[in-house]
KOLVO-839570 format. One record per atom (N, C-alpha, C, O, CB): residue in one letter; atom name; z, y negated, x. Coordinates in steps of 0.05 Angstrom, whole numbers, padded with zeros to 5 digits. Glycine has a CB too. Layout:
KOLVO-839570
code,site,up,north,east
A,CA,Z,Y,X
...
***
This chain:
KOLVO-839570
code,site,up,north,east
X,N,-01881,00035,00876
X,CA,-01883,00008,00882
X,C,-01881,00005,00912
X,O,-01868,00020,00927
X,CB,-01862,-00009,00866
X,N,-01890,-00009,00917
X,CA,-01904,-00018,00954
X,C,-01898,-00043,00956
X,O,-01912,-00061,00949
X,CB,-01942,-00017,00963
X,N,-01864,-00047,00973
X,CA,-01857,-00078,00979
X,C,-01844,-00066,01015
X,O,-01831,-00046,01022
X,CB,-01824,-00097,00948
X,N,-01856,-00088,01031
X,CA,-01860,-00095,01065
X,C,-01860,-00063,01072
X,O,-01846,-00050,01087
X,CB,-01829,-00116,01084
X,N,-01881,-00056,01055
X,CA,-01907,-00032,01076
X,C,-01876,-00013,01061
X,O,-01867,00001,01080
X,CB,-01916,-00037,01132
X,N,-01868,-00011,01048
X,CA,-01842,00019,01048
X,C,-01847,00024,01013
X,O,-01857,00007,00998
X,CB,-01794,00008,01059
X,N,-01838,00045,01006
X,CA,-01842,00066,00981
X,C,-01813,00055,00969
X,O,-01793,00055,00982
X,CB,-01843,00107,00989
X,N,-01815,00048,00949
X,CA,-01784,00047,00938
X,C,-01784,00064,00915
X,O,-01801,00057,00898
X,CB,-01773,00018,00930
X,N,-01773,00077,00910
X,CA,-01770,00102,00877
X,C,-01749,00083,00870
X,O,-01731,00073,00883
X,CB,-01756,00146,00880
X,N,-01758,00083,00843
X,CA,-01736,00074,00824
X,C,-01721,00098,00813
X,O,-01701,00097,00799
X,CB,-01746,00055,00800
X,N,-01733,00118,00820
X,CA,-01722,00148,00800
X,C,-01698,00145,00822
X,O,-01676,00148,00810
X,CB,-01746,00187,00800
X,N,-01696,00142,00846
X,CA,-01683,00155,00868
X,C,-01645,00144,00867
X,O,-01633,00122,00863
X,CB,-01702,00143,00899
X,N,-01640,00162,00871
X,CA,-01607,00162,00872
X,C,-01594,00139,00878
X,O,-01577,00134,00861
X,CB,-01597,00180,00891
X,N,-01597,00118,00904
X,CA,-01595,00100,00911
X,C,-01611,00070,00895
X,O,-01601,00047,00892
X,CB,-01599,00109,00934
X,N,-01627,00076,00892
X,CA,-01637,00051,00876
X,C,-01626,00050,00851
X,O,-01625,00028,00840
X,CB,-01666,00050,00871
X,N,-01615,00077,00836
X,CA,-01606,00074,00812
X,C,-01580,00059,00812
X,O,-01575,00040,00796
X,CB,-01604,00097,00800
X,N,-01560,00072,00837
X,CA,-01540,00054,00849
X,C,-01541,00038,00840
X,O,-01529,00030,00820
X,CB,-01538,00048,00870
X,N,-01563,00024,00863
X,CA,-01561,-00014,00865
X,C,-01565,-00022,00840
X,O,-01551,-00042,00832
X,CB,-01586,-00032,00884
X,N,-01576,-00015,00829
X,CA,-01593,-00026,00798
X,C,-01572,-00031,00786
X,O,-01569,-00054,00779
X,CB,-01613,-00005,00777
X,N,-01544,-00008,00779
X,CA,-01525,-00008,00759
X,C,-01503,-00034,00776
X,O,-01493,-00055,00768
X,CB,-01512,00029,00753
X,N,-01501,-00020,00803
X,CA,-01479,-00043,00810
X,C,-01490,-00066,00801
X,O,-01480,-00080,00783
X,CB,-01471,-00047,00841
X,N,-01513,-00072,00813
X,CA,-01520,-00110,00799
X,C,-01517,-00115,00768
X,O,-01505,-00133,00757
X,CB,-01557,-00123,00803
X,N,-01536,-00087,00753
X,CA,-01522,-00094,00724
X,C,-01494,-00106,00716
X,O,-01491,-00128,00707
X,CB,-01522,-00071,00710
X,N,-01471,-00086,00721
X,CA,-01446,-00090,00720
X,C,-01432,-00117,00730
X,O,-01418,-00132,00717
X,CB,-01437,-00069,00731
X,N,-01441,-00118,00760
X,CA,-01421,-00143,00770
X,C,-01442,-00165,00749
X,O,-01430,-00178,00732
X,CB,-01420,-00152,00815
X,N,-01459,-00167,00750
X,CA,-01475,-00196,00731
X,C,-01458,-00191,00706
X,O,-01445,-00212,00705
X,CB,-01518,-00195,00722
X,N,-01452,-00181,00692
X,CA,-01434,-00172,00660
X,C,-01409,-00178,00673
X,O,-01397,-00190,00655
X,CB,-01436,-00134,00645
X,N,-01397,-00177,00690
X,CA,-01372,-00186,00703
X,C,-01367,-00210,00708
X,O,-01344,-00217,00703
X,CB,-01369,-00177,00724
X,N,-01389,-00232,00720
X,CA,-01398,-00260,00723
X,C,-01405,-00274,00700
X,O,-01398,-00297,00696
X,CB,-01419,-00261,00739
X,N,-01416,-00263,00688
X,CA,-01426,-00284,00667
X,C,-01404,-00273,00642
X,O,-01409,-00282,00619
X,CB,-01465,-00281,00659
X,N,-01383,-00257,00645
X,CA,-01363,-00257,00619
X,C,-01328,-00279,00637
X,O,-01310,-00290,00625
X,CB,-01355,-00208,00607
X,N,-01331,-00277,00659
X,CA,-01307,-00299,00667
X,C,-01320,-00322,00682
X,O,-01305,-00334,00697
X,CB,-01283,-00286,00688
X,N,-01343,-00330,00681
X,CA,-01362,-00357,00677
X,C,-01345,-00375,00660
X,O,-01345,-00366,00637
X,CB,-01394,-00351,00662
X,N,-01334,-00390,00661
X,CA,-01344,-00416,00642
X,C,-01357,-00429,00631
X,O,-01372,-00445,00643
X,CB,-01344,-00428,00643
X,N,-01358,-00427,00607
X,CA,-01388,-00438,00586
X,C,-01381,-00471,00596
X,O,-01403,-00483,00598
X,CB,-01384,-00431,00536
X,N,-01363,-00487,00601
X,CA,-01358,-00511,00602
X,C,-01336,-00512,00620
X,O,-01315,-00500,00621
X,CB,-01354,-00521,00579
X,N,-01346,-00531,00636
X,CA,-01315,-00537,00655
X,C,-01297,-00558,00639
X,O,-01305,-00581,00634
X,CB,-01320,-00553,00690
X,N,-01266,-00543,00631
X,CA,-01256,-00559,00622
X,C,-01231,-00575,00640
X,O,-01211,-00563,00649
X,CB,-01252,-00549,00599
X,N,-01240,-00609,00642
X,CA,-01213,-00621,00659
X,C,-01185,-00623,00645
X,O,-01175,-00616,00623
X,CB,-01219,-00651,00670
X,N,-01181,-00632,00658
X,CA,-01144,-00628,00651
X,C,-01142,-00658,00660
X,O,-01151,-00670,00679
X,CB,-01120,-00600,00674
X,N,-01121,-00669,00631
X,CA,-01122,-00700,00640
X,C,-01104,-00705,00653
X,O,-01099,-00688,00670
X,CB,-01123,-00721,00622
X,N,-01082,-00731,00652
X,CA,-01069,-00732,00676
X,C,-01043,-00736,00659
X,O,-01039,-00749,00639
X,CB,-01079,-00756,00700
X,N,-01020,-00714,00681
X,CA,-01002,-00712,00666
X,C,-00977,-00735,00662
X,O,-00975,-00747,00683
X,CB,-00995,-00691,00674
X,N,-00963,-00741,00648
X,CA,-00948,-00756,00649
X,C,-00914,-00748,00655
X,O,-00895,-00737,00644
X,CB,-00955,-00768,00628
X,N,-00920,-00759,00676
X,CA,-00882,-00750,00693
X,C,-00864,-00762,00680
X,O,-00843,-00750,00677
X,CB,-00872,-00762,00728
X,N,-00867,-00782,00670
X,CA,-00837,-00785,00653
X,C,-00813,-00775,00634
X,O,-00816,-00776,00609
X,CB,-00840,-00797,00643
X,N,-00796,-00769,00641
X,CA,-00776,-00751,00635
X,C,-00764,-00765,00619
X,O,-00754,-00787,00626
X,CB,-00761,-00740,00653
X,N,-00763,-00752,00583
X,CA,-00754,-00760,00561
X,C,-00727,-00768,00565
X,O,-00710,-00753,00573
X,CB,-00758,-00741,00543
X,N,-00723,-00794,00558
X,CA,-00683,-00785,00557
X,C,-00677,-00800,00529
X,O,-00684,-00822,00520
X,CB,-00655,-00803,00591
X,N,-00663,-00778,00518
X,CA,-00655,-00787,00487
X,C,-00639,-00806,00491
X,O,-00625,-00811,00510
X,CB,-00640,-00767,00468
X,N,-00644,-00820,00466
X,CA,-00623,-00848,00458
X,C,-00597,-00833,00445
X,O,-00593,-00809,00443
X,CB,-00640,-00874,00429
X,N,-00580,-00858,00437
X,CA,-00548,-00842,00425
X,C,-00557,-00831,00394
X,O,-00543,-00816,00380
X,CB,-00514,-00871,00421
X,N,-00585,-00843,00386
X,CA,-00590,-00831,00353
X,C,-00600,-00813,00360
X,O,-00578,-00801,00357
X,CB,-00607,-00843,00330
X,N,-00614,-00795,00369
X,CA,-00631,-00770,00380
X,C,-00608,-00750,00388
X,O,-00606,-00727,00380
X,CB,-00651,-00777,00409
X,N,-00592,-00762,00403
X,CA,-00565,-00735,00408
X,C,-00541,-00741,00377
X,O,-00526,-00723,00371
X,CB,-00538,-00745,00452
X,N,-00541,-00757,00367
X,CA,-00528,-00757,00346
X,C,-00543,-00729,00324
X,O,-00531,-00708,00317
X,CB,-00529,-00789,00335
X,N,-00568,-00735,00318
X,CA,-00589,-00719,00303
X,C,-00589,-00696,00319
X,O,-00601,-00681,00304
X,CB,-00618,-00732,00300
X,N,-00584,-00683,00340
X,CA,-00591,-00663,00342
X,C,-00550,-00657,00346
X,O,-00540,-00639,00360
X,CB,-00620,-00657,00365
X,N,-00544,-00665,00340
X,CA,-00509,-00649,00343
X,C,-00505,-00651,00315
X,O,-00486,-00638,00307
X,CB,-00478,-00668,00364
X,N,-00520,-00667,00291
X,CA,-00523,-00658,00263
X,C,-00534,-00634,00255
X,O,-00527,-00620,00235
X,CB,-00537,-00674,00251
X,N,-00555,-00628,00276
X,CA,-00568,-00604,00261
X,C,-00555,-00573,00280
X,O,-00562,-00550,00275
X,CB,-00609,-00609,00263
X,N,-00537,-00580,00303
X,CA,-00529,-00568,00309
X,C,-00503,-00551,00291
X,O,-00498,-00527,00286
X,CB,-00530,-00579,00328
X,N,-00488,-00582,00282
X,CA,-00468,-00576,00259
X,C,-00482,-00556,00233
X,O,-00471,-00536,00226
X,CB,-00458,-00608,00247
X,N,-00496,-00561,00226
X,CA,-00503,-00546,00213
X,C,-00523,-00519,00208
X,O,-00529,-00510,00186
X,CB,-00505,-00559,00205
X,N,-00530,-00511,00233
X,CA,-00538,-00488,00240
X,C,-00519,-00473,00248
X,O,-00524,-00450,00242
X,CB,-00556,-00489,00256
X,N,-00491,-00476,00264
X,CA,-00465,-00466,00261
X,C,-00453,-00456,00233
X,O,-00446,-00433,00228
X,CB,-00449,-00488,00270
X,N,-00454,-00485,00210
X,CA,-00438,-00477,00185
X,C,-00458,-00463,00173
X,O,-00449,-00457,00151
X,CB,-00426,-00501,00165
X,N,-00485,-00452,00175
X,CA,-00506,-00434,00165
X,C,-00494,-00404,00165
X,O,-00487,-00387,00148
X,CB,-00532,-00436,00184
X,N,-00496,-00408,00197
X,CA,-00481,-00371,00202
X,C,-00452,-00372,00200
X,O,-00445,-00348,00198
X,CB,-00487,-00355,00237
X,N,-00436,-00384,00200
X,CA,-00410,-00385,00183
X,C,-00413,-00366,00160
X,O,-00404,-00343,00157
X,CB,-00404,-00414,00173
X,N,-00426,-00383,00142
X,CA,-00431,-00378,00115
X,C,-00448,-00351,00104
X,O,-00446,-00337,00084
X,CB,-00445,-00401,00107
X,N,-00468,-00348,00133
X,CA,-00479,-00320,00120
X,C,-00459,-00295,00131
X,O,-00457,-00275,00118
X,CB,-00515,-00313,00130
X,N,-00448,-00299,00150
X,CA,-00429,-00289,00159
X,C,-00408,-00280,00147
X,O,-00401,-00256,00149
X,CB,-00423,-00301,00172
X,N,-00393,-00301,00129
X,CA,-00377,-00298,00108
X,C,-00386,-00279,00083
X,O,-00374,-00259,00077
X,CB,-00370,-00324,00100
X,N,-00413,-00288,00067
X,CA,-00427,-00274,00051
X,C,-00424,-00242,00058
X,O,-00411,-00229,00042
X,CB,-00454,-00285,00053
X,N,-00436,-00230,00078
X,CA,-00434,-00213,00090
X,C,-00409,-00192,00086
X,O,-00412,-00168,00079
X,CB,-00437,-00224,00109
X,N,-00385,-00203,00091
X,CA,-00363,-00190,00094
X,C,-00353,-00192,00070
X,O,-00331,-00181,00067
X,CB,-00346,-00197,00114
X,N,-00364,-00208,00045
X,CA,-00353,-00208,00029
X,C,-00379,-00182,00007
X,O,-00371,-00173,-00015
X,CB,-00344,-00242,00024
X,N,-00397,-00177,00014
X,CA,-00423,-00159,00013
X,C,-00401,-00128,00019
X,O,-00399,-00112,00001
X,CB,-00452,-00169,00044
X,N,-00393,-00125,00036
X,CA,-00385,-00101,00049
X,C,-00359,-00100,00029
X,O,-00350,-00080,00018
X,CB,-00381,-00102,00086
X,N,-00349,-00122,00028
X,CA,-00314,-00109,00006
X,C,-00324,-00102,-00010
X,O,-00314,-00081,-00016
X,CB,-00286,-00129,-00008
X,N,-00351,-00112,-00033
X,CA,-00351,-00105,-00050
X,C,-00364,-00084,-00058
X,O,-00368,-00074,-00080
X,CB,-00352,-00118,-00058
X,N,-00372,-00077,-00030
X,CA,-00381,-00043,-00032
X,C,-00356,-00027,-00034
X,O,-00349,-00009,-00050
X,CB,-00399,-00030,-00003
X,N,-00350,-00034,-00022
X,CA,-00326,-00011,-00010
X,C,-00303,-00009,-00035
X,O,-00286,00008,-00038
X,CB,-00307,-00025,00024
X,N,-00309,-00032,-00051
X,CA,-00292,-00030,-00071
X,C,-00306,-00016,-00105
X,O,-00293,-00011,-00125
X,CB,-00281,-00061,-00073
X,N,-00334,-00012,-00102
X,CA,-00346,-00010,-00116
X,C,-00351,00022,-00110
X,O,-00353,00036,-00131
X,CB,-00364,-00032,-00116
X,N,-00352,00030,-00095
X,CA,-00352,00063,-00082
X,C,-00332,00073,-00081
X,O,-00314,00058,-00073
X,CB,-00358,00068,-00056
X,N,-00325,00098,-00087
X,CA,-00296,00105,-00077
X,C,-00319,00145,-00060
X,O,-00344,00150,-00060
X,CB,-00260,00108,-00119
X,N,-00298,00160,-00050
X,CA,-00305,00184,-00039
X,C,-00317,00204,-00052
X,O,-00335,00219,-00044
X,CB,-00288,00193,-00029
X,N,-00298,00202,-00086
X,CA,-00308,00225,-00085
X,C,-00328,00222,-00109
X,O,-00335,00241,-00123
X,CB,-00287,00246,-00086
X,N,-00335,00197,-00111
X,CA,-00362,00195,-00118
X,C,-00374,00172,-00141
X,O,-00398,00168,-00147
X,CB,-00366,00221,-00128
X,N,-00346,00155,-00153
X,CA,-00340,00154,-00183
X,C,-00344,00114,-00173
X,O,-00334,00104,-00153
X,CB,-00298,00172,-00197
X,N,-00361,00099,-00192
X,CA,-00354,00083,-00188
X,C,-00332,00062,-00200
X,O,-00319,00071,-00218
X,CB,-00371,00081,-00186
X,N,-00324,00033,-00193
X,CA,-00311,00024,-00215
X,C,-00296,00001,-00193
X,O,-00288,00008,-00171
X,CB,-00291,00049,-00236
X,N,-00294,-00023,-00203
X,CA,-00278,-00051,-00193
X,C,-00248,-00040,-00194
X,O,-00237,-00030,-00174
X,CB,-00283,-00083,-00217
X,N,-00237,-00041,-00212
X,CA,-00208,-00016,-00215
X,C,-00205,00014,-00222
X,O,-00213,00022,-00244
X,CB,-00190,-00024,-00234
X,N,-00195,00029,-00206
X,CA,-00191,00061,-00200
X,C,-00162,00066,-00220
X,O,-00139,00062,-00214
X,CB,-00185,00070,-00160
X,N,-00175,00075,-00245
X,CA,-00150,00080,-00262
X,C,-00141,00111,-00257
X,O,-00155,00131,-00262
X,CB,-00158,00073,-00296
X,N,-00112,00113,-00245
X,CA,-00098,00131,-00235
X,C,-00080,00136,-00259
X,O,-00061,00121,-00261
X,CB,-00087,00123,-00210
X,N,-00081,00154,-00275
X,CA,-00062,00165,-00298
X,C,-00028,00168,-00281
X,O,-00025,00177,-00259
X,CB,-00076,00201,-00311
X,N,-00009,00159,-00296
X,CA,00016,00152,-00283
X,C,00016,00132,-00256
X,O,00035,00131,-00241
X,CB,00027,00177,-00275
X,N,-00001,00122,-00254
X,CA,00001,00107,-00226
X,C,00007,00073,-00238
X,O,00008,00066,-00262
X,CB,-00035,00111,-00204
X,N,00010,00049,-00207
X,CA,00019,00027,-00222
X,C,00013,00017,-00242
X,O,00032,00006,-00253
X,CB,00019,00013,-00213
X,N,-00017,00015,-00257
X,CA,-00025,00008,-00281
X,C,-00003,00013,-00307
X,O,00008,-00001,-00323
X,CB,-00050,00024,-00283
X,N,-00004,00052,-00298
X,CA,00009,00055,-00328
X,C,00038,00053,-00331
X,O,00051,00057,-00351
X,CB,00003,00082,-00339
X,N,00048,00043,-00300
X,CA,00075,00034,-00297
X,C,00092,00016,-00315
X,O,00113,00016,-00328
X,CB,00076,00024,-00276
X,N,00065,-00007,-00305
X,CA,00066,-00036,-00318
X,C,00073,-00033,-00340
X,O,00096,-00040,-00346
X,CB,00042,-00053,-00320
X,N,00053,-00019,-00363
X,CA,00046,-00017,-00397
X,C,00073,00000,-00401
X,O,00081,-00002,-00424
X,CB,00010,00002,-00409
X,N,00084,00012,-00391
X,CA,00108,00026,-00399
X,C,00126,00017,-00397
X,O,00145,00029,-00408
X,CB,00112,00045,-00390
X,N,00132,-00009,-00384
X,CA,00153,-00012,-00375
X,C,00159,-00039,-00401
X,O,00180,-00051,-00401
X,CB,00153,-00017,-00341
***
């Protein structure tokens, strides 16, 4: 091809260059383009201030997101005794560990 009297190779090392850089940056431009300019409306500065029912309602739900984990809290530890009571070491389960001569058979004897 013959542009202002000079030879340009498209085969040639440098034209392939240019070719790819413009490919690439245009795929670069037209993917952080904006399909639409979107405005932004206008913000409103006014700074919320709760009434005495709004802080009442939220120190209700505060109260009770406190007595929540209280409660699972409690659940919990009461989860773990009754493992620990339900397990023993050397392997055996049972709510009471009947010990031959021990306080049980104290009681019945006495």
């Amino acid at each position: 091809m013959k542009l202002w009297n000079t030879n340009i190779c498209l085969t040639n090392r440098k034209s392939l260059m240019v070719i790819t850089i413009l490919l690439i940056s245009g795929f670069v431009l037209a993917s952080v383009w904006p399909a639409e300019i979107i405005e932004e409306g206008e913000c409103n500065t006014e700074m919320w201030i709760p009434t005495k029912e709004d802080i009442a309602y939220q120190d209700s739900m505060y109260t009770i997101i406190q007595n929540t984990q209280n409660d699972v809290t409690d659940i919990k530890e009461d989860i773990v005794y009754i493992i620990e009571r339900l397990d023993f070491k050397d392997g055996t389960h049972d709510s009471i560990r009947y010990v031959k001569n021990g306080p049980i058979d104290k009681k019945r004897n006495q």
